[in-house]
N, C-alpha and C positions, 0 to 999 in steps of 0.2 A: 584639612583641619576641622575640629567642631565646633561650631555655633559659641561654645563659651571660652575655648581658648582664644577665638577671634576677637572675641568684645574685650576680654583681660587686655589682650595686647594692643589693643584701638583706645583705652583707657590710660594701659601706659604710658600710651603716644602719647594721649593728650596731655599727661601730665607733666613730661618730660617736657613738650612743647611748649607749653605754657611757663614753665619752671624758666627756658633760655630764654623766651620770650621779655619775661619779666625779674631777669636775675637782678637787676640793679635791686630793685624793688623788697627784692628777698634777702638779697645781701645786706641792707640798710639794717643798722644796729638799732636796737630799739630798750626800752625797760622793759624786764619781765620778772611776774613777782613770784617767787615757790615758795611762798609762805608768811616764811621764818627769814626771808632775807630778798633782795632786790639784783634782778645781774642786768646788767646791760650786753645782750645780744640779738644777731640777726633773727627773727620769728621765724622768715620763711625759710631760713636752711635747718632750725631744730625741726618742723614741722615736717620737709622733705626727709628727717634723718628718722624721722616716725613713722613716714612712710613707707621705706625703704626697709625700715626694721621689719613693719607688719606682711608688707611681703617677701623678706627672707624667710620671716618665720611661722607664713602661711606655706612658702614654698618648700622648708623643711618638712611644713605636718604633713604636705599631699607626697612628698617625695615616701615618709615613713608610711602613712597609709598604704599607699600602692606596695613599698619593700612587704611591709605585713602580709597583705593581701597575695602576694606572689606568695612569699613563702608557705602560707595557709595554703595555696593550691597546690602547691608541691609537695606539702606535709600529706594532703588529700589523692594525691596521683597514687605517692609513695605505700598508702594505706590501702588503698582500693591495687593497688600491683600486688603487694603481700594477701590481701582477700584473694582475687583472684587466681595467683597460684596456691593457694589452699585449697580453695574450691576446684581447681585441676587433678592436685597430689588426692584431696578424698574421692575425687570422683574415678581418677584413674586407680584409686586403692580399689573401689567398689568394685570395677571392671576385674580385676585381678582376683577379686571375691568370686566374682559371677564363673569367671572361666575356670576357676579349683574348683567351684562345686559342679559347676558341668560336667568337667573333667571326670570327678568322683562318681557322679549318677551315672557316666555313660561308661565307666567300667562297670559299677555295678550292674550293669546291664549286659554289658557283653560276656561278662564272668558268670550272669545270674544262669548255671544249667539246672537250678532248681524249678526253673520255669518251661524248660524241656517236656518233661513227661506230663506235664500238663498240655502244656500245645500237642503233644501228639496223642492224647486222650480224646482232645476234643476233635481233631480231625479224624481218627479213625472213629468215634462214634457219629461225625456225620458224615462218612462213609456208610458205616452201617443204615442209616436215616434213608440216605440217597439209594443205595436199593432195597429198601424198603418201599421208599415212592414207589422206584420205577415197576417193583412187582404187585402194587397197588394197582397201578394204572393201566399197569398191562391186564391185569385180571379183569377191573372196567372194561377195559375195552372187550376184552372175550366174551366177557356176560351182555354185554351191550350187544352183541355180534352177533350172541346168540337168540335173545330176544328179538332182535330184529328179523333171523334167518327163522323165527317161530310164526312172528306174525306174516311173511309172506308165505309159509305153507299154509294157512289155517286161509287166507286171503284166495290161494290158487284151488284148495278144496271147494270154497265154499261156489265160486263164480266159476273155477278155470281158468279165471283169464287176471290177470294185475292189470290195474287200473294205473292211467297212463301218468306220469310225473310231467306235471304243467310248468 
């Protein structure tokens, strides 16, 4: 239990106890004045009947508090359940967006033979390209081959002899 239900109920006690304690006391008829007119009654059982009032009718408010309170969080589960399937139904709409336009770009894709003669444009011009190089490089190297087969004649004229590769 919590700390202030305990003390309520240790309060009651005492009041109750005290109340059997001293019923004579409380039951004794006495004068009381409400104004306008005089009554002869027990003090201490109106005073017990005031008390018993104020905590029926403290125990009524926390009973309504709390009813209120539940049903505000239930009002609030129920609101945030309705958000959250909303936020489901638009996000799975979205999804259902995404995969039609998918859908759509990736035939247009597979349908695009507009884009055919194109790709095989550029691949047969970098065929062409490619031997092109290769009879680029090939000619290098020949020219290359041959300058080199120039300078060891002109080398073996001039000495006889080539000079050794260290």
């Amino acid at each position: 239990m919590k700390l202030r239900t305990v003390l309520l109920l240790l309060v009651l006690g005492a009041i109750a106890a005290f109340s059997a304690l001293n019923w004579g006391a409380f039951n004794t008829p006495t004068t009381l004045s409400l104004g306008v007119a005089e009554v002869q009654a027990p003090l201490g059982v109106i005073m017990l009947g005031v008390v018993a009032f104020l905590a029926a009718f403290f125990l009524v408010f926390v009973v309504y508090v709390q009813a209120s309170a539940l049903f505000d969080s239930r009002r609030h589960a129920q609101e945030l359940q309705a958000n959250r399937e909303l936020a489901d139904k638009a996000e799975a709409s979205r999804f259902t967006e995404l995969r039609s336009f998918l859908e759509v770009e990736l035939q247009k894709l597979a349908s695009g033979n507009a884009g055919a003669p194109v790709d095989a444009a550029i691949v047969a011009r970098l065929d062409r390209l490619e031997r092109e190089l290769l009879t680029a490089i090939e000619q290098s190297g020949n020219g290359l081959a041959a300058c080199i087969g120039e300078l060891e004649d002109r080398l073996e004229r001039r000495d006889g002899t080539l000079p050794t590769r260290r």
